[in-house]
C-alpha positions in Angstrom: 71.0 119.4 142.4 69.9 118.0 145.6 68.3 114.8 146.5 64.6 114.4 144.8 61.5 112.1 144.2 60.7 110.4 141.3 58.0 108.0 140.1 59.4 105.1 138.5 58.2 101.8 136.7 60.4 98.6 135.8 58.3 96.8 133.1 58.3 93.3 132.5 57.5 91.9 129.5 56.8 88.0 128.2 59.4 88.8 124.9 59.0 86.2 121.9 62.3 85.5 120.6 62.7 87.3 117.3 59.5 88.4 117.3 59.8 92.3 117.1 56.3 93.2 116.2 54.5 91.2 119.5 57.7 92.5 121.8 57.4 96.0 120.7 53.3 96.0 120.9 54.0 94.5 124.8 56.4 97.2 125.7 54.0 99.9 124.1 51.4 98.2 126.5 52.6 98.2 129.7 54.5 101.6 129.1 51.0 103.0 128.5 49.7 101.7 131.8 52.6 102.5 133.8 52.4 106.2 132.7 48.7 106.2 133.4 49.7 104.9 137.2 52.2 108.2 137.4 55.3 107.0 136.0 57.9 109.6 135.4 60.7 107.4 134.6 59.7 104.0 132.2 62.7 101.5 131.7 62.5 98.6 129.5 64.2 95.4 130.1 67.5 94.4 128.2 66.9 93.1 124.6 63.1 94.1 124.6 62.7 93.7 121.2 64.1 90.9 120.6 64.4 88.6 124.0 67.7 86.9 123.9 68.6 83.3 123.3 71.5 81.7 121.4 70.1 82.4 117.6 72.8 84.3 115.6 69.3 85.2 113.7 68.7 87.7 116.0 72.5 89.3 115.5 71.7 89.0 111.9 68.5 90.9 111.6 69.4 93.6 113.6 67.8 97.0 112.9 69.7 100.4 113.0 70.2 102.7 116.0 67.8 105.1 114.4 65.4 101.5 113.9 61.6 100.8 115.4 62.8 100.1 118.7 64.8 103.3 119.3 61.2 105.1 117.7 59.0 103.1 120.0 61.4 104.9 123.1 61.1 108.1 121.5 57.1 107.8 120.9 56.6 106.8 124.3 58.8 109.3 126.0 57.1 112.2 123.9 53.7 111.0 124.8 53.9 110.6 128.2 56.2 113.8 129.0 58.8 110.8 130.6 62.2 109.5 130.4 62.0 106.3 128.9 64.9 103.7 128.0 65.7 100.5 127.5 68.0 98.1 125.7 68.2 96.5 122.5 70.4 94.8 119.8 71.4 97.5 116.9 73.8 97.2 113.9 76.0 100.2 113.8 77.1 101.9 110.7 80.3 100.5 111.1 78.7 96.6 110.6 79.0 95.6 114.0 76.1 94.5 116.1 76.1 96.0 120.0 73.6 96.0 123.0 72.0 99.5 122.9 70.7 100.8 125.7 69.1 104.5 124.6 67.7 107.0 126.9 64.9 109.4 124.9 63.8 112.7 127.4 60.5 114.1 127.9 60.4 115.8 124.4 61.2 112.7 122.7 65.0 113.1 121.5 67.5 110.4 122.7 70.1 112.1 125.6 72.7 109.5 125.1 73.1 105.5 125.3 75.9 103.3 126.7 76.7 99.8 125.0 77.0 97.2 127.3 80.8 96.4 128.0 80.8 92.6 128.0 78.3 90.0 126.0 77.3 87.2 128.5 78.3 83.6 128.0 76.0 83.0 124.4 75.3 86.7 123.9 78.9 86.7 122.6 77.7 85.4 119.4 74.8 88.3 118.6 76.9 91.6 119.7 80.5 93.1 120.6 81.3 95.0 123.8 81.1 98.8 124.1 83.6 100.7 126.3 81.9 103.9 127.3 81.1 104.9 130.8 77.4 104.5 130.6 76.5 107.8 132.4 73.4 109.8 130.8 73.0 113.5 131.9 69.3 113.9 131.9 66.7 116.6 133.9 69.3 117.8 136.1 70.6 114.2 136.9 73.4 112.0 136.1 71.5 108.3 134.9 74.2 105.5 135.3 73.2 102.6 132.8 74.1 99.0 134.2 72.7 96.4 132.0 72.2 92.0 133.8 75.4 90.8 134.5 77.3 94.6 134.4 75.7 94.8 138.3 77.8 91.6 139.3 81.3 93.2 137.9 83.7 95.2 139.9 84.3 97.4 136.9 80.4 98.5 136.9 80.6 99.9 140.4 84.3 101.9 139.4 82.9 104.0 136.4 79.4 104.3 138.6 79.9 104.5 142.2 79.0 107.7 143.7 78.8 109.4 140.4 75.2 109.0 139.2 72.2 109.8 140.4 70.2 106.9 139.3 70.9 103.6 137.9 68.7 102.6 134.7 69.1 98.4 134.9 67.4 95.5 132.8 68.4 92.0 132.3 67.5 89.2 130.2 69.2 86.3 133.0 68.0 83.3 131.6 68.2 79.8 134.1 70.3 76.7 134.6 68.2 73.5 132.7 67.2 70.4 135.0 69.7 68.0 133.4 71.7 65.0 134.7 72.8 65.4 137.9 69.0 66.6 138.4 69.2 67.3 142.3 72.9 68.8 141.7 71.5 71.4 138.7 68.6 72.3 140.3 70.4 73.3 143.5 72.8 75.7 140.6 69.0 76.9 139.8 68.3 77.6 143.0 71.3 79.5 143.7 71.4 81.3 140.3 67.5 82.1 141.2 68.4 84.2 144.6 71.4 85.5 142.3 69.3 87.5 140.0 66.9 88.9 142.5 69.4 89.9 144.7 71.9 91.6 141.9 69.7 94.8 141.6 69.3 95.3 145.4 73.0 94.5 146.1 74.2 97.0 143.4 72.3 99.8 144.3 73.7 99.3 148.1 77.4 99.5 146.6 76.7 102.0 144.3 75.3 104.7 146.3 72.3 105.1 144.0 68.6 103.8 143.5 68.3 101.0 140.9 65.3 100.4 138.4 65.4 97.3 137.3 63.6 95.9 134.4 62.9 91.9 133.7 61.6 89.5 131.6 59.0 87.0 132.1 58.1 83.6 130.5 60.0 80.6 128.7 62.4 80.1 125.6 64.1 77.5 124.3 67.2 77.5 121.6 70.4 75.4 120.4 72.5 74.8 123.7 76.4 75.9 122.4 78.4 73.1 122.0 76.6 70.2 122.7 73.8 69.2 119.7 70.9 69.6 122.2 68.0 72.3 123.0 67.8 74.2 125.8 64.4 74.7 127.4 64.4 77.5 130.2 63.1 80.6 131.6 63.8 84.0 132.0 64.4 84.7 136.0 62.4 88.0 136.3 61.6 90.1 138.8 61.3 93.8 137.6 61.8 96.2 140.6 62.6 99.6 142.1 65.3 99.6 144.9 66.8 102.4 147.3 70.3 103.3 147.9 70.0 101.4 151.0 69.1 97.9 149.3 66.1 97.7 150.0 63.3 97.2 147.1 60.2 99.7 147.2 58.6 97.5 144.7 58.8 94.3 142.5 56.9 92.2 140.2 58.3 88.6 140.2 58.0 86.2 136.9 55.2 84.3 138.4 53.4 87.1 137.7 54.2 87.9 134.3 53.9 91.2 132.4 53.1 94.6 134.2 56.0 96.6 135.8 56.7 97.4 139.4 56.4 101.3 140.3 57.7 103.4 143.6 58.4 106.5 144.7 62.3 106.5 145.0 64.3 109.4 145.9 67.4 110.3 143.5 70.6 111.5 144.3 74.3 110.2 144.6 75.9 109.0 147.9 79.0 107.2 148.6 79.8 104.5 146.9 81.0 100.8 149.0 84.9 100.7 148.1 85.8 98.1 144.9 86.7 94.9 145.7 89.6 93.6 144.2 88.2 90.8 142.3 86.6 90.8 139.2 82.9 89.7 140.2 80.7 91.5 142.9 79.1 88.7 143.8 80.9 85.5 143.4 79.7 83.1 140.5 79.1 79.8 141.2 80.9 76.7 139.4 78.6 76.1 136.9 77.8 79.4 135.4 81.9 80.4 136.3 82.7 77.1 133.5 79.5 78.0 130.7 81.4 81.8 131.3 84.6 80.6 130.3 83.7 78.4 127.6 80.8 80.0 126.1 82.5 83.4 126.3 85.0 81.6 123.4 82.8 79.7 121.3 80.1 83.1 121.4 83.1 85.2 119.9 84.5 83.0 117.4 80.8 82.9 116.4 80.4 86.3 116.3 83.5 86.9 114.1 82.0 84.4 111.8 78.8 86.0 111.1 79.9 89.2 111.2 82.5 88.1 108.3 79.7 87.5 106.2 77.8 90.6 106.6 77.8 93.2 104.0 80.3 95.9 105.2 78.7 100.1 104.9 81.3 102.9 105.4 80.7 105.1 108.7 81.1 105.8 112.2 80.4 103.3 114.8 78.0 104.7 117.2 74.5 106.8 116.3 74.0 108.2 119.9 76.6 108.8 122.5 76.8 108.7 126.3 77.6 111.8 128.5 
């Protein structure tokens, strides 16, 4: 199919962590309201039932693939004749806990998901990496899935570049606290600011495809791994539609908290930017590079020892699969 226009909205949403009733009711929201401004395509941000922060809770009360969230994309895709996706923590038959992110068509049934491939620094505690390569036939198109930190990684941009039409995005990037050194951390702030907003932009470049990207807004605070103290932070935002060329048609930054950016983009593969041969896209500064490494360990030995204690069901891992 050749190159064509689409109407597209990136939500943001203010998530309470672990609170699924207020996160779902926002989501319905601001999906309503982009639909009524012409929205064809509706993509929620990563974890928007949920929010994310390092509470093993939120691992632990999990709901199924086939839960309210997955129902909430379905409703809204068959009410508004749109695709509509987004991501979300589910516990698979098979025990195990993974980042969902489900794609539901224009008649409501789900045309495939893609589990993101690796948790990020804390998230390693809630859910265990997928492997699947996170490309969604739907209307015609091929919809790559690249969920926060998948748009800095090298592997992201070899299972997607210059074979998708359209890249479905959504993070949950959460900021570097003010501690001692203050000037020093807020410098890593700075940088890991102009980071996140320039991830989606900078991916869809590379990739060869236009990128909507949904955000959150709004603060959190939770149990910092490793260290006895409480981390009080934000959520870096900035929900946005970008073209193949990087530049974004439209954006909603966190200062301005829910609503959803919305463009006309136009869909269609091109060639990709040739992998580097390095691991990250963009390079990683010190301090997230060392919380990688270190929370990356802790997260899984977490996860293992939850998961240990969960009550085990017989049956197949994954509800929906990817194309």
């Amino acid at each position: 199919m050749g190159d064509r226009a689409i109407r597209a909205a990136a939500l943001q949403i203010e998530a309470e962590v672990g609170n699924l009733d207020h996160n779902l009711e926002m989501c319905e929201r601001e999906a309503d309201s982009a639909a009524a401004a012409g929205a064809e395509w509706i993509v929620l941000p990563e974890f928007f039932s949920s929010g994310v922060a390092y509470r093993p809770e939120l691992a632990q009360s999990a709901p199924p693939p086939d839960g309210a969230p997955t129902q909430l994309l379905r409703d809204l895709a068959r009410r508004h004749g749109a695709h509509v996706g987004g991501s979300t923590l589910v516990r698979d038959r098979d025990g195990h806990v993974r980042n969902a992110f489900l794609l539901a068509g224009p008649d409501g049934e789900l045309l495939g998901r893609h589990d993101k491939d690796l948790p990020t620094m804390w998230e390693n505690a809630l859910y265990t990496g997928g492997g699947d390569p996170g490309r969604i036939e739907a209307d015609g198109l091929v919809a790559g899935v690249a969920l926060c930190w998948e748009l800095m990684r090298t592997q992201t941009l070899e299972r997607l570049g210059g074979r998708v039409d359209v890249v479905l995005s959504g993070s949950g990037w959460w900021s570097i606290p003010p501690w001692p050194p203050r000037p020093l951390m807020r410098w890593h702030q700075e940088r890991n600011k102009q980071r996140a907003l320039r991830a989606p932009a900078a991916f869809a470049e590379a990739v060869g495809a236009p990128v909507i990207h949904a955000a959150h807004s709004g603060s959190f605070n939770c149990p910092f791994p490793l260290t006895g103290v409480v981390y009080h932070g934000h959520y870096q935002g900035g929900a946005m539609v970008c073209s193949p060329d990087g530049r974004t048609l439209a954006f909603r930054g966190r200062e301005e908290g829910p609503g959803f950016a919305l463009a006309e983009v136009v869909v269609g593969r091109r060639a990709a930017q040739p992998a580097p041969d390095r691991f990250w896209l963009q390079r990683r500064g010190s301090v997230a590079a060392t919380l990688w490494a270190v929370q990356n360990i802790h997260g899984r030995r977490e996860y293992r020892r939850t998961h240990a204690q969960q009550p085990r069901s017989s049956g197949s891992a994954a509800e929906a699969g990817s194309s």
